[in-house]
N, C-alpha and C positions, 0 to 999 in steps of 0.2 A: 504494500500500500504506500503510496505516494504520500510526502508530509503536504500540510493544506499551506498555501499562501496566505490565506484569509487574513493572519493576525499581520505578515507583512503589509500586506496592503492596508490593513486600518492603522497600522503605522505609521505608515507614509501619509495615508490623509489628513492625520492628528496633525502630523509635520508641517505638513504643506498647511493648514488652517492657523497654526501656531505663526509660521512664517511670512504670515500676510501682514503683511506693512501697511498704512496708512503714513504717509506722506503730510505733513503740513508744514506750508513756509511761513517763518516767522516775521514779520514784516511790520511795520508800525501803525498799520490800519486799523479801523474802529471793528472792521469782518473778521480783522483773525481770529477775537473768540469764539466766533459762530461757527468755522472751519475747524477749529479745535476742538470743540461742543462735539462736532458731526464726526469727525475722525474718531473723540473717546467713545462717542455712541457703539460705533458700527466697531473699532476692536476690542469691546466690551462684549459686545452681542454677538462677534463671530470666534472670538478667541483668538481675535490679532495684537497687534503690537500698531503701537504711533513712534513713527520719527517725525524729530522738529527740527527744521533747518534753518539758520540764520544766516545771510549772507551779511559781509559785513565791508564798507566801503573800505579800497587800499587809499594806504595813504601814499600822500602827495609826493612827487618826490620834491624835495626843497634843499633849500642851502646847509640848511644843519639838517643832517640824516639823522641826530639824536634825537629832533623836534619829531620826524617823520615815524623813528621808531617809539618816542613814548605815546603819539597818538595811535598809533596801530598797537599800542599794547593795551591803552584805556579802550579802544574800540572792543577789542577781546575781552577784557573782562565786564565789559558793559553787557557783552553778549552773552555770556556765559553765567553772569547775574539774572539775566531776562529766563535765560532756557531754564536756568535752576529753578526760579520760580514754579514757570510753566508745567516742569517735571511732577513737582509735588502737586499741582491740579490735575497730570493724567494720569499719576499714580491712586491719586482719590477718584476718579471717574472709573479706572478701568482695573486698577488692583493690581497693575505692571508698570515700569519703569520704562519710560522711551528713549528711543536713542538719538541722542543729541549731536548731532553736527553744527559747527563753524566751519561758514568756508568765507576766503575773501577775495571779492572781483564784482563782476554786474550777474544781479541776480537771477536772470534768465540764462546768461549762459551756465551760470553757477548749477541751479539747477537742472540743467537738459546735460552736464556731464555727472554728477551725482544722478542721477536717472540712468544712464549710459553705463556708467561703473557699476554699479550696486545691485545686483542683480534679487535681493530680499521688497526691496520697493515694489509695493504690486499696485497701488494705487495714489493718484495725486490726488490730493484735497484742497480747493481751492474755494475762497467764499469772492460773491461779489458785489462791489461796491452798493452801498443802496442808494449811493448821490448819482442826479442823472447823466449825468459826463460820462457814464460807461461802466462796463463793469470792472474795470483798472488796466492801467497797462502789460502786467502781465498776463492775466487770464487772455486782453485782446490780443499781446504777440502771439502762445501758445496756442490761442483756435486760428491764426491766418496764418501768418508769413512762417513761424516756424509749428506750425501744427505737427508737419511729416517729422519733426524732430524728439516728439515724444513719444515713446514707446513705453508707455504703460497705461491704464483707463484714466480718464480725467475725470473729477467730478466736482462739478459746481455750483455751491450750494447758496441759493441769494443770502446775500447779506443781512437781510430783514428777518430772519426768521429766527422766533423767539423757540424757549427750551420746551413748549411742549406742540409744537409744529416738528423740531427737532425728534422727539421721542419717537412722533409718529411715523416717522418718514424711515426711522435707522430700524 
């Protein structure tokens, strides 16, 4: 008699369900708690995991390269003050620790090569804007001119939507 695969395979599925990332970029808009709301919802309720991602601006190059590296170090730890926060609100939503990335350059490329590399990212979480100027300028790079550039599901979650429109939806 042949041993069964079965428990392999429910294995694997745990794995793979464990492994689903939810993506949210940390950005200084009034939507990123609603993105974040949506991202703890859904890997709460699938048994995912949330990464947050800060991009963070380089600094300038200048006359005094000391001036250039303490602001690129206050910019870091500004950052890493913000994600620390954030950690301890998806560790109370979702009962797991997320994984924190710093990266520093422009944030759409930032993002579509951390998309690129990372191969645990299964999903972008993006909220948007509820002013009528659009839904920001990320979300409109990533649906037109570099849409073929991201290769994982998008999802965008308006801006305006309170926690129990949220509940319903995740």
């Amino acid at each position: 008699m042949m041993p069964s695969d079965t428990g392999t395979t429910e294995k694997a599925a745990a794995s793979a369900v464990r492994d689903r990332v939810f993506l949210v970029v940390v950005d200084d808009s009034p939507e990123r708690a609603v993105a974040l709301k949506y991202a703890c919802l859904r890997a709460r309720k699938s048994g995912g995991r949330v990464a947050l991602l800060r991009v963070i601006e380089p600094a300038d190059q200048t006359e005094w390269a000391g001036v250039g590296a303490l602001m690129q170090e206050e910019g870091r730890e500004e950052a890493e003050r913000l994600l620390s926060g954030l950690a301890a609100q998806v560790n109370e939503m979702t009962g797991g620790l997320p994984i924190l990335l710093i990266r520093e350059g422009d944030p759409r490329d930032e993002l579509l090569a951390l998309i690129a590399e990372d191969p645990r990212i299964s999903i972008l979480i993006l909220a948007a804007s509820a002013a009528t100027g659009g839904p920001g300028p990320l979300i409109t790079a990533l649906t037109s001119r570099y849409a073929s550039k991201v290769t994982v599901p998008m999802t965008i979650v308006p801006g305006t939507m309170d926690d129990d429109a949220l509940e319903r939806v995740t």
